[in-house]
DRENMAR-457259 format. One record per residue (C-alpha): x, y negated, z; residue number from 0. Coordinates in Angstrom, 3 decimals, decimal comma, padded with zeros to 6 digits. Layout:
// DRENMAR-457259
       c1       c2       c3 seq
        X        Y        Z NUM
...
***
This chain:
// DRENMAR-457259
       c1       c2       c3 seq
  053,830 -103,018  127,052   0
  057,116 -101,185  125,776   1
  058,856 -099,064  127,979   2
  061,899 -101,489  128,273   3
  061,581 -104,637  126,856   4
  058,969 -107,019  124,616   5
  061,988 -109,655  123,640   6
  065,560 -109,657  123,647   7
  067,713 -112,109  125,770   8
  068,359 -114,364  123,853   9
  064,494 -114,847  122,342  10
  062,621 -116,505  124,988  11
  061,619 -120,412  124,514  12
  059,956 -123,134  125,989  13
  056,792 -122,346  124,036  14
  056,577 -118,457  125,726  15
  056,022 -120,575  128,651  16
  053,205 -118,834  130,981  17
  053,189 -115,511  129,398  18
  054,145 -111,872  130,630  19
  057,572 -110,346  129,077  20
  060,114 -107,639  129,785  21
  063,508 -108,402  129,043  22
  066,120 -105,293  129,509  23
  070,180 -105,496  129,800  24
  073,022 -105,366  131,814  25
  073,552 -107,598  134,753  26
  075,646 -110,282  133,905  27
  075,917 -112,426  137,132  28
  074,425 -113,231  140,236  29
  073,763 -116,407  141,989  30
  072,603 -117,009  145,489  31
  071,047 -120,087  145,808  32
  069,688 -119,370  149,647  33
  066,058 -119,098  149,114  34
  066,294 -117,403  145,584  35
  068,457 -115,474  143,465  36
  069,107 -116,315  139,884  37
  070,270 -113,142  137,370  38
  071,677 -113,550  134,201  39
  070,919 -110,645  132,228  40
  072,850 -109,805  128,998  41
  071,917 -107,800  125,983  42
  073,237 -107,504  122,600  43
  071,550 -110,409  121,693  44
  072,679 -113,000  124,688  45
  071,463 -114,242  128,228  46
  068,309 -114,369  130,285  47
  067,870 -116,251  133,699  48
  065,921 -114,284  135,755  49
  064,462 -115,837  139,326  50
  063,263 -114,319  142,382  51
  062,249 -115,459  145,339  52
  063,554 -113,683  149,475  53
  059,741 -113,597  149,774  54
  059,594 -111,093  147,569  55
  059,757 -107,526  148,968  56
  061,938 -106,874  146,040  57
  064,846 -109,152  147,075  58
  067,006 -107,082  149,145  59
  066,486 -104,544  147,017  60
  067,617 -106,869  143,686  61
  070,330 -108,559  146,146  62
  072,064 -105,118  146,632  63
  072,394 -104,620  142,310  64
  075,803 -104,663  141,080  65
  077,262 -106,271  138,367  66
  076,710 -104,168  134,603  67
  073,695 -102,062  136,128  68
  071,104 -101,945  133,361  69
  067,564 -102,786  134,567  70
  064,828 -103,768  132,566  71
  062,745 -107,192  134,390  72
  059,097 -107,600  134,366  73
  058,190 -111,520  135,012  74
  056,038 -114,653  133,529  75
  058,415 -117,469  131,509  76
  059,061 -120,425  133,641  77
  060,009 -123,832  132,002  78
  062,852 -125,049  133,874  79
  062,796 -128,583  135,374  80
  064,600 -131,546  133,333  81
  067,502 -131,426  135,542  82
  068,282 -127,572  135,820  83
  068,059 -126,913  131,735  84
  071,058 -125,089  130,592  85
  071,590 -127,224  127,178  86
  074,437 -124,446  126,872  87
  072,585 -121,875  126,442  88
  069,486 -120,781  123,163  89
  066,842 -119,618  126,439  90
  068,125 -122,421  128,721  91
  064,946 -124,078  128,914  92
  063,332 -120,676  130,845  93
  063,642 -118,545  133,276  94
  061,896 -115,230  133,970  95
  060,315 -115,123  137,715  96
  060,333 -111,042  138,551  97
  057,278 -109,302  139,393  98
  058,879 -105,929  138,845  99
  061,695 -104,432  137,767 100
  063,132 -100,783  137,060 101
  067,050 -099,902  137,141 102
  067,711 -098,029  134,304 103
  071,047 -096,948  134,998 104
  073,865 -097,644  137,563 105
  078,239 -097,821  137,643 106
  078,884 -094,572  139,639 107
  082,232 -096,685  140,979 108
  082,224 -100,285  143,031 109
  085,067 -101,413  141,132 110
  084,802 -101,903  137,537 111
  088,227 -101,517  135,672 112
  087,891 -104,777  133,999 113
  085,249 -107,565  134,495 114
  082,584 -108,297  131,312 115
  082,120 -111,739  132,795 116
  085,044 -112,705  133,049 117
  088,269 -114,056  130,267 118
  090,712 -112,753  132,611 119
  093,167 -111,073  130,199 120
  093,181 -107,598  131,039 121
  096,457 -105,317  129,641 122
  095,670 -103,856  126,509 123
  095,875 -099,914  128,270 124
  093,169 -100,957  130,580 125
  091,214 -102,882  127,558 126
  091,690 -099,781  125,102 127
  090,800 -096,974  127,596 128
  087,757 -099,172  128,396 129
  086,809 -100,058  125,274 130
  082,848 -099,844  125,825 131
  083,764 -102,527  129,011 132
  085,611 -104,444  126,594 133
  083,329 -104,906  123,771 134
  080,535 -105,811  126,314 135
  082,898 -109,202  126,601 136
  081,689 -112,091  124,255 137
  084,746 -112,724  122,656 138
  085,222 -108,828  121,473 139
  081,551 -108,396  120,818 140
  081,229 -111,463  118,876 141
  084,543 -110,187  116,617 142
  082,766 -106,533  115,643 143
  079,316 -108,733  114,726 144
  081,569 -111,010  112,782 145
  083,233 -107,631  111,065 146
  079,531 -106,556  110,421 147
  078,570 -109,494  108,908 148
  081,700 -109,917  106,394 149
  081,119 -106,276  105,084 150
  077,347 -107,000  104,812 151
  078,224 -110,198  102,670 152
  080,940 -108,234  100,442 153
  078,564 -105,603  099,574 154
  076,474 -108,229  098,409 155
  078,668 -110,114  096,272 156
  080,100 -107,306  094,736 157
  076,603 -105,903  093,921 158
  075,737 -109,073  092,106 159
  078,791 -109,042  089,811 160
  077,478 -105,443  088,857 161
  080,093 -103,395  090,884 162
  079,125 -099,468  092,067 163
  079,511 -098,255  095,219 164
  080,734 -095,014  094,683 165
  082,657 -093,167  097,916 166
  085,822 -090,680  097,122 167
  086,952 -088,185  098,994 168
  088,693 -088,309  102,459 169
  090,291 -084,668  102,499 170
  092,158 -084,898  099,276 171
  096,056 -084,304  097,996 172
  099,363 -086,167  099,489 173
  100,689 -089,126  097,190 174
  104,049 -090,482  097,344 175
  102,396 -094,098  097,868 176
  104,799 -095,608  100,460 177
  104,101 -094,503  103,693 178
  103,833 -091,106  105,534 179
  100,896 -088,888  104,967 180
  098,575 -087,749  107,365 181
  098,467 -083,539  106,533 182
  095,170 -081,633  107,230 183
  096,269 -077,363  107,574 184
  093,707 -075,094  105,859 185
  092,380 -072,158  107,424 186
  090,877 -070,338  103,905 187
  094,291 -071,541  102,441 188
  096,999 -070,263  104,653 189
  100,123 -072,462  104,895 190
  098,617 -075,506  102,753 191
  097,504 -078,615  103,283 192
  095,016 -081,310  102,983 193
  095,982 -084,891  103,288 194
  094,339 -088,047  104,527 195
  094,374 -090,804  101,417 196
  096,289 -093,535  102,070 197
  094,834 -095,366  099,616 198
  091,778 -094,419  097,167 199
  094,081 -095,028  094,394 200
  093,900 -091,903  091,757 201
  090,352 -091,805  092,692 202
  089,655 -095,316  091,545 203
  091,667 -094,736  088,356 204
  089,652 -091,776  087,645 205
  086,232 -092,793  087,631 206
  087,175 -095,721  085,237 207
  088,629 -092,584  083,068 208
  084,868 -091,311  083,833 209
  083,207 -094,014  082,370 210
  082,597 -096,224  084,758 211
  082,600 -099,841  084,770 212
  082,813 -101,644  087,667 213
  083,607 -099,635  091,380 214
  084,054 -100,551  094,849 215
  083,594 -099,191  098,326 216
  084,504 -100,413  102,056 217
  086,909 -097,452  102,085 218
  088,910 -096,277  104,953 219
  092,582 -095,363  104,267 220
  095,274 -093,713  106,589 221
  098,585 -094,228  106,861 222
  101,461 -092,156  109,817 223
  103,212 -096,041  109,776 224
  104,035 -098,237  112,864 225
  102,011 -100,785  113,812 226
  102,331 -104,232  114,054 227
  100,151 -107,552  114,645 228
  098,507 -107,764  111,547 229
  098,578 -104,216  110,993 230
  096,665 -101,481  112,493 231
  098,672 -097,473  113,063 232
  096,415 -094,419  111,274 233
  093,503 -095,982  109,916 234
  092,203 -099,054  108,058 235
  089,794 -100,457  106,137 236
  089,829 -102,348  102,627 237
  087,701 -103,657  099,738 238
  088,747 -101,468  097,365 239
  087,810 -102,414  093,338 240
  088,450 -101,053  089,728 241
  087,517 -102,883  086,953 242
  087,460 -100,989  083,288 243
  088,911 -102,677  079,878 244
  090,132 -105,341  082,410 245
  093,058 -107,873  082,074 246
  094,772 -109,159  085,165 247
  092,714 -112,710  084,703 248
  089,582 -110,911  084,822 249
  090,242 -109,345  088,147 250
  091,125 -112,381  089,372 251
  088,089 -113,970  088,482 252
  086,570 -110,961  089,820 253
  087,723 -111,346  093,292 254
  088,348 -114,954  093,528 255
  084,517 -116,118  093,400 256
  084,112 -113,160  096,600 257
  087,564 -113,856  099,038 258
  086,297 -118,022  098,017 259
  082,545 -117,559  099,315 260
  083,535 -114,666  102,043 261
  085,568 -117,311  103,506 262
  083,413 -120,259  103,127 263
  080,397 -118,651  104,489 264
  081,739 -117,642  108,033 265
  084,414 -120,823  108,134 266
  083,025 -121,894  110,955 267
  082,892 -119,136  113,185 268
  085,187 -119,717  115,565 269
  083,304 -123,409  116,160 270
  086,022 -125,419  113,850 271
  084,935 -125,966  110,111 272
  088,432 -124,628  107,957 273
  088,874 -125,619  104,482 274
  089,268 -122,808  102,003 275
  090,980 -122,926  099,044 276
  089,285 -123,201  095,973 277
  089,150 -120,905  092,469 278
  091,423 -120,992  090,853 279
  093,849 -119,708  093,503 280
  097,454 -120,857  092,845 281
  099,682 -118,333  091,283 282
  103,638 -118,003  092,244 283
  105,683 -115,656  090,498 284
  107,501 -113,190  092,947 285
  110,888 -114,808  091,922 286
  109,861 -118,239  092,717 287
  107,856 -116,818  095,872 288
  111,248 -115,151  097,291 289
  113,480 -118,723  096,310 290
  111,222 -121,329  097,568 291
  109,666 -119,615  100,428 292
  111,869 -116,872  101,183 293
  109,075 -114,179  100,837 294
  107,022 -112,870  099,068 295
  103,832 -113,521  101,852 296
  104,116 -117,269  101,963 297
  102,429 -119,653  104,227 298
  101,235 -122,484  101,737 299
  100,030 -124,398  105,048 300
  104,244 -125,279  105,811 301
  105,461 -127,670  103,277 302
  108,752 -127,197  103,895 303
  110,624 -125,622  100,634 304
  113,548 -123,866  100,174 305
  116,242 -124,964  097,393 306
  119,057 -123,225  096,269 307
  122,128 -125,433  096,392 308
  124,997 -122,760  095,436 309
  126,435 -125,187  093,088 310
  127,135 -127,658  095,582 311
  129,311 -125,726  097,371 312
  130,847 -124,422  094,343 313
  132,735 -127,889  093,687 314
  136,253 -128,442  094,051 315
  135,659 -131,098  096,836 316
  133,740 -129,176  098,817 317
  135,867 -127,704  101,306 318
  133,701 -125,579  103,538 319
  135,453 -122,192  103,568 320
  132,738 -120,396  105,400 321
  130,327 -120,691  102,531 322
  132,749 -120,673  099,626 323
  134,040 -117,441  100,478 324
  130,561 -115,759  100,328 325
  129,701 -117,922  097,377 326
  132,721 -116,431  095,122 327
  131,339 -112,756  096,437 328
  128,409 -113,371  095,034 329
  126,365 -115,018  097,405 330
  124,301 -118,145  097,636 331
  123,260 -121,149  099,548 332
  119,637 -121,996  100,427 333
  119,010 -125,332  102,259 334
  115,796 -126,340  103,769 335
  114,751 -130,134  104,011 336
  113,461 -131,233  107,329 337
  111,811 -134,622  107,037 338
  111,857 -137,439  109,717 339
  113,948 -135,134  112,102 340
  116,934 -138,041  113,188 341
  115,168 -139,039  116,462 342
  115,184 -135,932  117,967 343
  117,672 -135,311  120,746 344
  120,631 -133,251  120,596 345
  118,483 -130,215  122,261 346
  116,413 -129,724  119,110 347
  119,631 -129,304  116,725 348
  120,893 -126,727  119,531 349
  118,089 -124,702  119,519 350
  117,457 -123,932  116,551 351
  121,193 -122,573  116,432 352
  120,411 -120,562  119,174 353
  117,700 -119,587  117,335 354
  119,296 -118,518  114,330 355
  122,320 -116,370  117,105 356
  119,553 -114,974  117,798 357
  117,894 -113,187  114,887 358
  121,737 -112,109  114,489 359
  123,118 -114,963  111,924 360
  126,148 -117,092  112,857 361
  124,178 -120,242  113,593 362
  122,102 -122,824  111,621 363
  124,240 -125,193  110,354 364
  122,744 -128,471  109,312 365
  123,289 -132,370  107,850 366
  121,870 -135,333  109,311 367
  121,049 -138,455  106,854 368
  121,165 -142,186  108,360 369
  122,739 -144,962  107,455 370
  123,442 -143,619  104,296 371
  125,866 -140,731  105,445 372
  125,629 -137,448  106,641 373
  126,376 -136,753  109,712 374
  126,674 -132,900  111,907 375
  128,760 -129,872  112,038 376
  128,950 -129,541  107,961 377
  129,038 -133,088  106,945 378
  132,291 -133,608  107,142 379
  133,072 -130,534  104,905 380
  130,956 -131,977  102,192 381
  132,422 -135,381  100,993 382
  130,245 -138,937  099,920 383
  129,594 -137,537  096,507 384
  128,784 -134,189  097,266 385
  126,588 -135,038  099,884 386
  124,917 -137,587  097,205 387
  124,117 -134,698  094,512 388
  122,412 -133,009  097,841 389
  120,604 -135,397  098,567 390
  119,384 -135,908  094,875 391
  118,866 -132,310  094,746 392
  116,320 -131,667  097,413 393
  115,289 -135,376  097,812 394
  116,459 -136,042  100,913 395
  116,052 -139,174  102,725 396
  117,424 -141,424  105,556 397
  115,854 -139,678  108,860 398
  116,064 -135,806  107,173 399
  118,022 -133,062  108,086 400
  119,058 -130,503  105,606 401
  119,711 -126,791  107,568 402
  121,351 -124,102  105,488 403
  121,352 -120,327  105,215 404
  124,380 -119,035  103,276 405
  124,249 -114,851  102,625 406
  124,020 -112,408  100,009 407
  120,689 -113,401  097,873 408
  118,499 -110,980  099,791 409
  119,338 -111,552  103,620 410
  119,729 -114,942  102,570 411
  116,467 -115,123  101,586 412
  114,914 -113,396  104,707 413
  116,630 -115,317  106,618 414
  116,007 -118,886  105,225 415
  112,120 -117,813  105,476 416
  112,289 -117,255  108,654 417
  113,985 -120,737  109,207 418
  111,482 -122,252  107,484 419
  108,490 -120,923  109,514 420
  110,623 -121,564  112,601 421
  111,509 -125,303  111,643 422
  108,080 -126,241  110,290 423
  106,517 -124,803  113,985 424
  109,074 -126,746  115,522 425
  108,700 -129,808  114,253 426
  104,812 -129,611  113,946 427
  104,118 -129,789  110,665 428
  102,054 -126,530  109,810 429
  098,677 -127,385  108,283 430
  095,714 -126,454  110,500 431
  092,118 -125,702  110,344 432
  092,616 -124,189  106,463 433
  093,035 -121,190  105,152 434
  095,176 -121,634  101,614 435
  094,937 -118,857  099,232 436
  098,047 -117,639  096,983 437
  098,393 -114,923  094,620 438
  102,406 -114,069  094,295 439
  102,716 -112,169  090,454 440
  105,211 -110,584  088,394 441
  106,047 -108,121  090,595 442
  109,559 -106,176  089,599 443
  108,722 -102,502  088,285 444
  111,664 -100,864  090,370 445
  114,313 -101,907  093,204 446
  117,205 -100,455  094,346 447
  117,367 -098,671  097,703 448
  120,809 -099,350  099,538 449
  120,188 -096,564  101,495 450
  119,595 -093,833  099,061 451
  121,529 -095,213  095,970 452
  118,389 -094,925  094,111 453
  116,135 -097,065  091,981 454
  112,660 -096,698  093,119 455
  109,191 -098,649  092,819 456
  109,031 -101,762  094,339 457
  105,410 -102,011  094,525 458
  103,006 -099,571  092,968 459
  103,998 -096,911  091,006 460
  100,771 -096,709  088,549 461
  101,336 -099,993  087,492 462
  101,534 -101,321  083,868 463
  104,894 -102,489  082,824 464
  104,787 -105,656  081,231 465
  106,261 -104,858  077,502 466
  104,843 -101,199  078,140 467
  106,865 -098,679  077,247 468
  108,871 -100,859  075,173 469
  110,456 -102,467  078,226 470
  110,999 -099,020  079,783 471
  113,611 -097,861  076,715 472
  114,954 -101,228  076,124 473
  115,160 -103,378  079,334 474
  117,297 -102,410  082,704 475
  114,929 -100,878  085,251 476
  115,892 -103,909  087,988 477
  114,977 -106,162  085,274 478
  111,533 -105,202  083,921 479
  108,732 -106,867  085,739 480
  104,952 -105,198  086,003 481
  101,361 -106,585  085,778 482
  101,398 -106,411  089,984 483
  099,875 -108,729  091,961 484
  099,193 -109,743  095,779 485
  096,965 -112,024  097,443 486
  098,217 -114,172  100,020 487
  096,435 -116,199  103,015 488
  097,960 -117,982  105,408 489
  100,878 -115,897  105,234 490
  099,349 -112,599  105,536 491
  098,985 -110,410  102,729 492
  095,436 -109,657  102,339 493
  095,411 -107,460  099,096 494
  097,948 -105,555  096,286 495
  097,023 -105,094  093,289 496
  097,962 -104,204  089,192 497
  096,948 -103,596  085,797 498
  097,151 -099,623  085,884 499
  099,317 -097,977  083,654 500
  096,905 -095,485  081,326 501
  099,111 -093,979  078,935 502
  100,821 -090,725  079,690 503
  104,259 -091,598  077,876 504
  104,465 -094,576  079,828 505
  103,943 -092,540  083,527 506
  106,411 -089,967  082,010 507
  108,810 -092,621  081,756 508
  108,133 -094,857  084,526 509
  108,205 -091,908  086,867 510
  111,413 -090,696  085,047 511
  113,538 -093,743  085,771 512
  112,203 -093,256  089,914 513
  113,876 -090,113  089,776 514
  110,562 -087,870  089,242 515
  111,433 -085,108  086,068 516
  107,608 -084,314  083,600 517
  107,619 -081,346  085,848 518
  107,068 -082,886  089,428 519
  104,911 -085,498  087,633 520
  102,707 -082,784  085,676 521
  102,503 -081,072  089,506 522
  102,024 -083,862  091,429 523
  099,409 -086,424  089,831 524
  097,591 -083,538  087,724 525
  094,529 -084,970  087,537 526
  095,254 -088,318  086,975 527
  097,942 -086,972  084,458 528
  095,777 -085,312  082,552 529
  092,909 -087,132  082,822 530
  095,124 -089,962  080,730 531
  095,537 -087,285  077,611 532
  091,879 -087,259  077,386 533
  091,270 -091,194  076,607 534
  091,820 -093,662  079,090 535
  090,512 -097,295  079,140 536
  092,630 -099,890  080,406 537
  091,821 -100,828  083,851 538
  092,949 -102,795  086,787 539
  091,648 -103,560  090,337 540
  092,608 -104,582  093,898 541
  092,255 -103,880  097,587 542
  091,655 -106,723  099,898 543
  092,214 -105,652  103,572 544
  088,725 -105,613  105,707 545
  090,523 -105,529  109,245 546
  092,730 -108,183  108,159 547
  090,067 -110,697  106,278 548
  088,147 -110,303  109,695 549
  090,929 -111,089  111,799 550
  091,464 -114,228  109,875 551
  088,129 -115,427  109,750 552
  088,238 -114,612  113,827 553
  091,679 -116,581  114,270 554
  092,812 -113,546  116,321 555
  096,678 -113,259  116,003 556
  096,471 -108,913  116,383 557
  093,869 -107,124  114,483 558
  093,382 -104,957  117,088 559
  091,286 -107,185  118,196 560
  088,429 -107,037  115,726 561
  088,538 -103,112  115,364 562
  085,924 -101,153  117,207 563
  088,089 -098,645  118,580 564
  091,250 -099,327  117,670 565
  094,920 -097,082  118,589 566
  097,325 -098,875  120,453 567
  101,156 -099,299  119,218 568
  101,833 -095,836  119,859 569
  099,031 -095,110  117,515 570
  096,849 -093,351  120,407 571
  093,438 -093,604  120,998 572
  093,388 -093,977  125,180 573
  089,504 -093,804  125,219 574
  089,344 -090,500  123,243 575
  093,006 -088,801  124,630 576
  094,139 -088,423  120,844 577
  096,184 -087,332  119,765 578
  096,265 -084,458  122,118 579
  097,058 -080,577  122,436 580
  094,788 -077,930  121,204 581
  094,053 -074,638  122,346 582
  096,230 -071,614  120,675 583
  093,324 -070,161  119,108 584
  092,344 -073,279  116,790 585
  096,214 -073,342  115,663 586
  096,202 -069,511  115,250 587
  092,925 -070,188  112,763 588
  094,692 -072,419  110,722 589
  097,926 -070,506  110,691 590
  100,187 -072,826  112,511 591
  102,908 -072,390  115,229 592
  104,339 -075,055  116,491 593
  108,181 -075,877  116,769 594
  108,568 -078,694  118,901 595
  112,123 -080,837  119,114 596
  113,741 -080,196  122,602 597
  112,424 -082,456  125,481 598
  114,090 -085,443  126,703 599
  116,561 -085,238  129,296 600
  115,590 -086,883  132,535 601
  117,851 -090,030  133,810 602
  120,122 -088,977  136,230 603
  119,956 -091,288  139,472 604
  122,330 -093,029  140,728 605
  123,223 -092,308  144,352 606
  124,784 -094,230  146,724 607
***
């Protein structure tokens, strides 16, 4: 017989009935039932009731076992009676009666830090600097199987649509690609530096110059940015994809067939069947995105839509000074249609304005339709026929309320997404049980940073311009837009991507308007620069987020909860101590002395 175990715990059956096993785990729980004492013992694989009776010169011995020590259980399978099967549970038709046992390993403390068998929610500094305690718990384990799984099934469908795997390197050169490096110090170069990639971007780009067709890998990519729910600090994970003499259709229908059947396959997981969206996934230009939803990430599950009604208050009737005096500055009017809103109390109307105080606007102004009229704190700013070409506008009925946001185009469009989310949740109108697929195109080349003064890439600066170079030398940089694309679920963006630029006039230029002179750009992206002198194919690709497909397909609302061992907001790792200080001899060996900033002044206290 093996040392520890001839099935798992979650094997055994009715028809093992009458034979010797061994079944090895962690104790799960204990139940004393007077005359015998039931175990359930827990493995990888699930639970085993194990039986044994106070005759048994084992008992006390058993009795006195805590919780999570690891024993491995020697006993014949017992069918349960009728009445005591556990319809709950794959072996609840069985229990193993112990003949022997052996205790394989033991918690040196009485008190574990967190309980496996329990859903008590725990503090995420206790769950993280446990981790190994809190992946034993079903919900966490069952979320890193799940992450298994999905990267199992993407290998697979990639591999049938004839994509390599082909890995790139980790220590590599820093990119200005939007966030802060991660640096690496040299010790055979003094004073240089590796750094992490935060993307396998020129890599990807380069093996297409190489003469490769098709690549992808599960490839990990770091990043010094904050984190945030759906977003993980340091490190992540992401499906990342080149495709050679591609158009942007043909990564589309690349990717579509894989996010469609990735989805469908593990829809069920968490025990409700979602819809998915089907191939061809819609397509929203980023314009239309940023007007009608008010970003660029939309939810498609909230119908609620967003109109621009400037022009109403533009009209000489209108008298509503508030908005008209934005509106001649240059600013506009977005109004969001509420349906079936006019039998809710007072309260609801009020709330939402404190809402909107809030997240730092003025309020949430608003119109009520019944009877035929408006009524609320605008309508009588906005005479009969004005409030008539509104309601023709956004088809309002008897029963709606219209709510407006009136800013400068950009904060007004923030802002009015944010009212639409809130309104939609409000009201209860958000689409469950789905998961609707978007991709949001055409992408603006370059934006221009209030802060610096500066025009700058808006999305990713090896894109294609659509036009080419053409609409480099003959368009206004805010105004040309680039083969750039994101996919959208749910309101999470789950991938960027672009046709790549591949001509070296066209980076030149590109770069040129960002600010970067041939020099920098000859310095900077050598390889790939020169790499594109040599012949380079048109190519395009994307990058589908791992952590954040599996955190989806989980309906976890933070994606730390379907990493492994993942950092917590500060971006440290509390099981490992990282980051953490390191002896003077391993900085001396890579030539670094530190020079920290001055410490924090302790708060003086007050006295009395």
């Amino acid at each position: 017989m093996h040392a520890y175990r001839t099935h798992t715990c979650n094997e055994l059956r009715a028809a093992q009935a009458g034979e010797t096993v061994k079944v090895a785990g962690w104790i799960h729980r204990k139940r004393d039932h007077g005359g015998l004492l039931f175990i359930d013992l827990r493995d990888h694989y699930g639970l085993t009731q194990c039986v044994i009776n106070i005759d048994s010169e084992m008992f006390k011995t058993i009795e006195d076992l805590k919780l999570e020590n690891v024993i491995s259980v020697t006993g014949t399978v017992v069918k349960r009676s009728d009445d005591t099967i556990n319809k709950n549970l794959p072996t609840g038709e069985i229990e193993v009666k112990v003949e022997s046992f052996t205790l394989l390993s033991s918690p040196v403390t009485e008190m574990l830090p967190l309980q496996v068998n329990s859903d008590e929610p725990y503090g995420e500094e206790v769950r993280l600097k446990h981790r190994y305690l809190d992946m034993r718990r079903e919900v966490v384990h069952k979320n890193i199987v799940l992450r298994s799984q999905v990267i199992s099934s993407i290998r697979r469908r990639m591999t049938e649509q004839g994509f390599l795997e082909i890995q790139t390197p980790i220590l590599t050169a820093s990119s200005p690609e939007g966030a802060r490096d991660y640096l690496v110090p040299s010790r055979v170069h003094p004073g240089k530096f590796y750094a992490l990639p935060q993307a396998p971007q020129q890599f990807k780009q380069l093996l297409m110059m190489s003469g490769f067709d098709k690549y992808f890998q599960i490839a990990p990519c770091f990043r010094d940015e904050d984190a945030r729910a759906d977003r993980s600090p340091g490190e992540f994970y992401q499906l990342d994809l080149e495709m050679a003499f591609a158009t942007q259709d043909d990564v589309f229908n690349a990717i579509e067939p894989v996010m469609h059947g990735l989805f469908e396959e593990f829809a069920d997981f968490t025990g409700t069947k979602f819809d998915v969206s089907k191939p061809p996934f819609v397509r929203i230009p980023y314009a239309e995105s940023m007007l009608k939803y008010g970003s660029d990430k939309p939810d498609l599950r909230n119908p609620l839509i967003i109109t621009d009604i400037t022009d109403i208050f533009r009209r000489d009737d209108v008298e509503f000074k508030a908005f008209k005096g934005i509106v001649e500055k240059g600013g506009v009017v977005r109004a969001i249609r509420a349906p079936k809103v006019g039998d809710r109390p007072r309260s609801f109307f009020d709330k939402l304005n404190d809402w909107a105080r809030g997240e730092g606007a003025v309020g949430l102004g608003y119109i009520l339709f019944a009877d035929g009229e408006g009524k609320g704190p605008i309508a009588k700013f906005v005479p009969a026929a004005a409030q008539t070409a509104l309601r023709e506008m956004i088809n309002a009925e008897d029963g709606d309320a219209v709510f407006f946001v009136c800013d400068m185009e950009a904060k007004a469009a923030h802002f009015a997404g944010l009212a639409r989310t809130k309104i939609a949740e409000d009201i209860d109108i958000v689409e469950q049980n789905t998961f609707k697929f978007c991709w949001i195109v055409d992408y603006p080349m370059f934006e221009f940073d209030e802060k610096t003064q500066k025009i700058e890439f808006s999305h990713n600066p090896f894109s294609m311009p659509q036009g080419g170079l053409n609409a480099l030398e003959t368009q206004e940089p805010l105004d040309v837009k680039a083969y750039q694309y994101d996919i959208v679920c749910n309101g999470i963006e789950l991938s960027s991507g672009a046709i790549r630029n591949h001509l070296p006039e066209v980076m030149e230029k590109a770069f040129g308007i960002a600010g970067y002179s041939k020099e920098v750009v000859e310095k900077k992206f050598a390889g790939m620069y020169n790499a594109f002198k040599f012949g380079a194919p048109p190519h395009g690709g994307c990058a589908p987020g791992v952590d954040r497909i599996v955190m989806l397909l989980a309906d976890e609302p933070n994606i730390r909860e379907v990493i492994a061992f993942p950092m917590n907001q500060q971006a440290e790792d509390l099981l490992m101590g990282a980051p953490a200080n390191v002896e003077p001899q391993a900085l001396k060996d890579v030539h670094i002395k530190l020079d920290m900033p001055p410490a924090k002044a302790a708060p003086v206290k007050a006295t009395g």
